[in-house]
N, C-alpha and C positions, 0 to 999 in steps of 0.2 A: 550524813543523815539524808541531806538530798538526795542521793544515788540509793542510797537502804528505800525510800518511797517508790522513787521511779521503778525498782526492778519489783517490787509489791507491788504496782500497778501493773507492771505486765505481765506476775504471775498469777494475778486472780484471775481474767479472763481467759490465761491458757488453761488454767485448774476447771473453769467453768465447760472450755470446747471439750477437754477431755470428759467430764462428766458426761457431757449432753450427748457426746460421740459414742461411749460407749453404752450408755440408756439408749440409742438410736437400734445400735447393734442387738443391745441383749431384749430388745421388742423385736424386729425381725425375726430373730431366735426360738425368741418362745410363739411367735404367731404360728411358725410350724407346726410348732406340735398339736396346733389345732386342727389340722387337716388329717387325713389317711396317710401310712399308717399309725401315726398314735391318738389322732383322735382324741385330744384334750380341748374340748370345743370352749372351756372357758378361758384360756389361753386369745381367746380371738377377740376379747375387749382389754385383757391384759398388755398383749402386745402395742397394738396401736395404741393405748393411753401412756405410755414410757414414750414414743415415739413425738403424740399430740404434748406431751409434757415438755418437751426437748424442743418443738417448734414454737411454741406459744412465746418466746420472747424474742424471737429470734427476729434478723432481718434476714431478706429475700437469699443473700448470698449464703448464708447460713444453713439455712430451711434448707437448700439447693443439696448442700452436703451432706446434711443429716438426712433428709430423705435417699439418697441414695444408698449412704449408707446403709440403711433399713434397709433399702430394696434389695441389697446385695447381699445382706444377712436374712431374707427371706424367698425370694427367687431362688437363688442357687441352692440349698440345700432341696427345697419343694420340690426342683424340676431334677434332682438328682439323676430320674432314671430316664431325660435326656441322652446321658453319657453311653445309654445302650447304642442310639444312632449314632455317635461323636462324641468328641470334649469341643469343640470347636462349635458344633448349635446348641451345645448346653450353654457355655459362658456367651456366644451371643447374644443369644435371647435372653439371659439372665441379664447381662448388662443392659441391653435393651429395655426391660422392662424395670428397670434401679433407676435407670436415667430418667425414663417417662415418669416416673414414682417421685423423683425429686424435682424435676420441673414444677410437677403439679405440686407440691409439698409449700413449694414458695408464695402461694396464695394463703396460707394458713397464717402467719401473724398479722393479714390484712385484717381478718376477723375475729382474732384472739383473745381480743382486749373488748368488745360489744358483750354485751349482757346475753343473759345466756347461750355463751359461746359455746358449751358442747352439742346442742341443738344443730349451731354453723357447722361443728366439724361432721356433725354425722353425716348432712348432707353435702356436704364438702368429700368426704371417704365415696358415698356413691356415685358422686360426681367423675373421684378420682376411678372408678371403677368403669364408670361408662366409658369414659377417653379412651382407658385399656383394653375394652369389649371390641373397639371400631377401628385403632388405629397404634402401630402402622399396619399397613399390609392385610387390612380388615379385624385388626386388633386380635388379642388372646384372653380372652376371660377368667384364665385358670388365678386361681389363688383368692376368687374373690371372699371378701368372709361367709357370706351365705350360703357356701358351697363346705362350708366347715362343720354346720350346725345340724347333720342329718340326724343327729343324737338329742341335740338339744331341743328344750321345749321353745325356742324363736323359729323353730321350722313351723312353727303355726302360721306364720305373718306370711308365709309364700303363698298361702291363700289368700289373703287379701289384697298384696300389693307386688308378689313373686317375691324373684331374688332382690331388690334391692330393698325392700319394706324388712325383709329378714338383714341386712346389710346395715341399712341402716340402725334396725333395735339395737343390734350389739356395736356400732359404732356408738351412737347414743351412750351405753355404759362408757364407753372406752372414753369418751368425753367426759363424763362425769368423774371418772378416777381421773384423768389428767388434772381438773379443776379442782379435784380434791388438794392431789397433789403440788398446785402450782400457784394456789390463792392465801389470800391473806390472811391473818384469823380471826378477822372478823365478818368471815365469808362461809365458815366450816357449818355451820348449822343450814343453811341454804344451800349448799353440797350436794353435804353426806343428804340433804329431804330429798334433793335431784338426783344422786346417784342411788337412795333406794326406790323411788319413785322408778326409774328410768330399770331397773332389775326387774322389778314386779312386771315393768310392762314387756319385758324380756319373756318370762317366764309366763305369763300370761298369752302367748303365743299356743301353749298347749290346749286352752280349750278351741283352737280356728282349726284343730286339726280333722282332715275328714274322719267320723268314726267308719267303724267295719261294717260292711253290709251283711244284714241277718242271710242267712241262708237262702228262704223264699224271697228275697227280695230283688226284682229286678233282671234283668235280661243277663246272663251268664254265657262264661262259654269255655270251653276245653282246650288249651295250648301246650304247645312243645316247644322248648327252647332246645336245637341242637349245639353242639361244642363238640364239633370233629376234632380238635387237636391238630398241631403241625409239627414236626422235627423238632427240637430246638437247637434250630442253627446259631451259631457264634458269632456269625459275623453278615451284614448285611448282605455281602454277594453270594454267600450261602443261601439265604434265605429268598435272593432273585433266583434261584434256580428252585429253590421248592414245588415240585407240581403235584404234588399227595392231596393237597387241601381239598380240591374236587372229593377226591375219592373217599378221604376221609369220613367227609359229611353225607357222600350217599351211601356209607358200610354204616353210620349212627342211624341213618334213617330209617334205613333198610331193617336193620335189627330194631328197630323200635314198630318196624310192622310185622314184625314176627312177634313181638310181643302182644300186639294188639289183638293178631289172630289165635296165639294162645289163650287171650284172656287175661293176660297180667296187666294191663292197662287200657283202657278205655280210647277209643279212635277221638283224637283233638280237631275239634273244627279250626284251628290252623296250625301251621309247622313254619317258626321262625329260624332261618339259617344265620351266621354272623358275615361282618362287613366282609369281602374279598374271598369269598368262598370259593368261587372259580377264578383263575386266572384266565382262563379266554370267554370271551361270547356266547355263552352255550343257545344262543339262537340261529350262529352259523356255523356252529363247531359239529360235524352232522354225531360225531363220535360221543358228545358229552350229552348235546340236546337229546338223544338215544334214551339213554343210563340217566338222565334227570325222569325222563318223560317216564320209565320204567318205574323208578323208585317212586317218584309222585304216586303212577295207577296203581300198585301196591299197596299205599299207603293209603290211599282212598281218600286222601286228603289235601287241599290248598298248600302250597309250602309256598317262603315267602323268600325266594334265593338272593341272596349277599354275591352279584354278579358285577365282575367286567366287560362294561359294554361298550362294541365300536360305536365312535363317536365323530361330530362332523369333523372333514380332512385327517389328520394323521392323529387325532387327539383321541379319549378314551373317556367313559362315565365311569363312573362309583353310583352302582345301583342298587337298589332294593326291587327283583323282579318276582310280580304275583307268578306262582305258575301253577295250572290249575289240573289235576285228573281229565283227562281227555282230549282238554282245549291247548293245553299244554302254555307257553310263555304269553301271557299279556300284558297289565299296563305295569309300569316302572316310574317311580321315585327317582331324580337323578342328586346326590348328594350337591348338596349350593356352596357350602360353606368350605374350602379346600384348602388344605396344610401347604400354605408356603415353603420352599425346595423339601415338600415330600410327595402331594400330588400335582407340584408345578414349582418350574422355579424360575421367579421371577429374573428380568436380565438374563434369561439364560445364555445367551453368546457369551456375558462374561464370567458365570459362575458354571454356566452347563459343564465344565470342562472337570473342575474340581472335585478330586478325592472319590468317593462315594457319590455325590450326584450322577457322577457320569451313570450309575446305574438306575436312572429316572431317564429314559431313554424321549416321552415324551410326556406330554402335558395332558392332564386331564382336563374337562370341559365343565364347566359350572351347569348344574342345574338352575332354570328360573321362577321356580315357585316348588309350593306346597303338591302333594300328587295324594289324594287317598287312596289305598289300597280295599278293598271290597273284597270281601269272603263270606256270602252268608251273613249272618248277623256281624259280623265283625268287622268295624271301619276303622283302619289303620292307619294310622298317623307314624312313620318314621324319621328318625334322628341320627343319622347315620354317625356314628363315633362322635369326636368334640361338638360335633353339633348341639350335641345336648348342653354346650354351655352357655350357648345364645340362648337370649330371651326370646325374640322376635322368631324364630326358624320354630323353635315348641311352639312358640304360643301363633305360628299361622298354622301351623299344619294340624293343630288340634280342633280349631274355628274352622277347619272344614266338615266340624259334624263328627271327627273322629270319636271313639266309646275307648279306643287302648293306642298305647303309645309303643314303639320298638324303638331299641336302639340298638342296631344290631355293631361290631365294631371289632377290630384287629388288631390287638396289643402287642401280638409277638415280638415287634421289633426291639421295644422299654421294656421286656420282660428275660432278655436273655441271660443277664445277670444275677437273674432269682427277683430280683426286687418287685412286689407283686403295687408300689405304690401307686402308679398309673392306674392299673384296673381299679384300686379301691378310688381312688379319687373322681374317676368318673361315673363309679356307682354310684358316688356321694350325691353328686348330679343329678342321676337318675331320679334318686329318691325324693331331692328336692322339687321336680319335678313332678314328680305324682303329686306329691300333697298341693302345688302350686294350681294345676287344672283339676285334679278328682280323678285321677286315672291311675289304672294299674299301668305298669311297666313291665315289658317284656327286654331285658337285656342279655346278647346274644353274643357272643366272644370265639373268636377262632382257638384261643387258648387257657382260657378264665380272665377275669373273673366273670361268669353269665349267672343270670338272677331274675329269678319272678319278684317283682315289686310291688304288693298291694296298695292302694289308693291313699294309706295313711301312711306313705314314706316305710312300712316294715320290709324286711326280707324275709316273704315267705321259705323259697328254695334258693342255693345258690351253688356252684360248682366250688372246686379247689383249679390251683393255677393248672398247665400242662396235662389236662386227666380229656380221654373222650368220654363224655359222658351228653345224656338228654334228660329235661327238667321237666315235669309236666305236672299240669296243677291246673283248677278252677279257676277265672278270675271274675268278677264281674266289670257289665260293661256299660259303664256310666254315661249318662248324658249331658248330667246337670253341666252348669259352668258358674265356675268362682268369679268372685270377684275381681280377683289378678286375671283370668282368661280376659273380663271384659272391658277391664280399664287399660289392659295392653301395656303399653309403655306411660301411660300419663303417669304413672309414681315416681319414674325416674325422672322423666321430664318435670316432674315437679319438686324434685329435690336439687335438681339441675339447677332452676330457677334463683331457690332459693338460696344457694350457694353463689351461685354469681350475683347475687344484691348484697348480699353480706360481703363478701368483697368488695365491692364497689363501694357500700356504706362506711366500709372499715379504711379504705381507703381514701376517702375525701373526709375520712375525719383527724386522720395523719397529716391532711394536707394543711386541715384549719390550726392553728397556733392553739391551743390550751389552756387557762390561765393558771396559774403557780399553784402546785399541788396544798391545798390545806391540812392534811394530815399525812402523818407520819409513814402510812401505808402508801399514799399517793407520790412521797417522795424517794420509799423505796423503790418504787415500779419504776420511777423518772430513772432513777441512777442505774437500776440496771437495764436499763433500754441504752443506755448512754454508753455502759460498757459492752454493749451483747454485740460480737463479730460483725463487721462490716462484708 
């Protein structure tokens, strides 16, 4: 009989790891689906509450593993079309970014057990989200939930608060179903009031969204978005020898001002080219600055070049160069924010040598600020590729006065395998992004996905993957500034905050002794704190 108890005790809490393990997983699971491409954006309070549900009893060493596991059930599949550069920086950074997920995970039953704890975890999620914006290596922002919800009606809170006021609403739900799922029942009617309470204000996000600007309203202006197209090489040192890309985009141009002189389209006060359009300098290249300066005078119009430009000693920018009819190249955007071993690889003495790197011959150079671009009425603010996932790089370069936003950017490398989910995913960005400051979006791609993006997150135009094609459309050009432009970072910082008290409080009340639970609920919670993995 003795020995019958003892292995009953040790098979309830492996019954319980198992459960709690595979509810970690099958939330990572379905968090994907939330994102591009399937775009199941209520998926994105589902997943993380299986997850919050799985943590909430848990101690530190636990949390540790079930958050990983999440993360390894939600990185890996999302960053899939990694695998176009490698399997080797997919599962990196996938690991990479499970382990940071589970570190942070293990604050979670500090504050699990405090009165209304899904309130802690929302700002607990954006907290976990900031870690992963900054660090390591200046952090990777992808995946965060806010970046799911381009469909849903919480893309309204990006105007008030950006990406983490939207991050947070639908963490908030994903709190209240864990709590559904994890409380007592004599707790279920204070819930289910929280978890509809906390939906409404979900969906209540749709009236903050900017509506459409009437017709006469407002200073407008006429753009072109080019998408020359490139080969689609196979493999990456294919695609280091690519040198059409120039050409490509001044044969779109070029025909788009034969269009203009026929009359089939209207001359745009500016022409947006995408990231990496030239592969040399076309300010010393006397051969290219020729054939740009030409296709510019032709077109009678500003074009805004997606240039590689010599940078100090041996290194190289990632630019956005205005280049003007007559005056030819002036001021430059230099990209701040840069892809770890893709526009520089850190250690290089001991990684340069490796695989694929070796064809990263040198390091690009950071730009150090915001740069407006000036066309006529048109003050530009660009986002050169993942830029667009930082809060701080939009939101300076728009508080320079900017009316419209570029993103211009080069997917070809994540796209040679057909899989188009990169480009949608940082359309998704994009989008979030308009409706966050009030600005249209000009999104500009060497190969798709490129997109005019009206001010209320819509997609007016957009390309298909691999086509050359030019997008041109009206957009207006806004002044006003939302609330998220001007509170900047204070929402995150203040969910920051609030997440590390809740910890702190959840923690020094583990520390003080408790007296003997009086009911029946109080003595289940004791028992399975008692069993829950060490």
């Amino acid at each position: 009989m003795t020995s019958c108890r003892a292995l009953l005790s040790r098979a309830v809490p492996a019954g319980r790891r198992i459960r709690h393990g595979a509810a970690a997983v099958a939330g990572g699971l379905l968090l994907v689906l939330a994102f591009p491409p399937f775009g199941l954006w209520p998926a994105a309070a589902v997943g993380p509450a299986l997850l919050l549900a799985a943590l909430r009893h848990r101690r530190p060493r636990a949390a540790f593993a079930l958050g990983t596991l999440f993360g390894l059930a939600f990185f890996a599949p999302l960053l899939w079309w990694l695998t176009n550069l490698g399997v080797l920086p997919w599962a990196a950074l996938s690991i990479a970014q499970a382990l940071l997920l589970g570190l942070l995970g293990c604050a979670v039953p500090a504050f699990a057990r405090l009165p209304g704890w899904p309130l802690w975890a929302a700002c607990w999620w954006v907290t976990a989200e900031a870690v992963r914006s900054r660090v390591p290596l200046g952090g990777f922002p992808w995946g965060r939930l806010a970046f799911s919800q381009a469909d849903s009606p919480a893309l309204g809170w990006a105007s008030v608060g950006g990406a983490p006021a939207v991050s947070a609403a639908v963490a908030l739900v994903a709190g209240c179903l864990a709590a559904l799922a994890t409380g007592g029942p004599g707790r279920w009617r204070v819930t289910v009031a929280g978890l509809v309470a906390a939906t409404a204000g979900c969906a209540g996000g749709a009236l903050l969204i900017p509506g459409p600007s009437p017709a006469g309203e407002g200073a407008r202006a006429r753009v072109a978005v080019v998408q020359g197209n490139v080969p689609r090489a196979r493999s990456m040192e294919e695609q280091a020898r690519v040198e059409q890309v120039a050409d490509n985009h001044i044969a779109a141009t070029r025909q788009l001002a034969r269009d203009i002189r026929a009359g089939r389209t209207p001359r745009p006060d500016l022409v947006l080219w995408p990231e990496n359009a030239t592969d040399t300098d076309p300010r010393t290249d006397p051969l290219l600055r020729a054939r740009i300066s030409d296709v510019v005078a032709d077109l009678s119009a500003p074009v805004v070049v997606g240039a590689i430009l010599d940078g100090p000693g041996d290194r190289i920018r990632n630019a956005g160069l205005l280049w003007r009819p007559g005056t030819g190249p002036g001021p430059y955007y230099t990209k701040q924010h840069l892809v770890p071993f893709g526009e520089y690889i850190p250690l290089r003495d001991v990684f340069g040598g490796l695989g694929e790197l070796q064809l990263i011959p040198r390091d690009f150079a950071p730009g150090s600020g915001p740069v407006r671009l000036d066309a006529g009425r048109v003050r530009l603010a660009e986002s050169i590729c993942y830029e667009v996932a930082y809060d701080g790089q939009v939101r300076d370069a728009v508080r320079t006065g900017a009316n419209l936003i570029a993103v211009p950017t080069n997917n070809a490398t994540y796209m040679r395998d057909g899989n188009e989910a990169e480009p949608e995913q940082q359309l998704a960005m994009s989008r979030l992004r308009a409706v966050e400051h009030d600005r249209a979006v000009l999104v500009a791609s060497t190969t798709g996905i490129s997109a005019i993006v009206a001010p209320d997150g819509t997609v007016s135009r957009s390309t298909g993957p691999w086509t050359r094609q030019v997008l041109t459309a009206t957009v207006p050009l806004r002044t006003t500034t939302t609330l998220a432009t001007r509170l900047g970072p204070v929402p995150e910082a203040g969910f920051a905050v609030a997440a590390c008290a809740a910890v702190a409080l959840g923690m020094r009340r583990r520390a003080t002794p408790s007296p003997p639970a009086a009911s029946s609920g109080g003595a289940q919670e004791s028992r399975e704190e008692a069993v829950a993995p060490a």
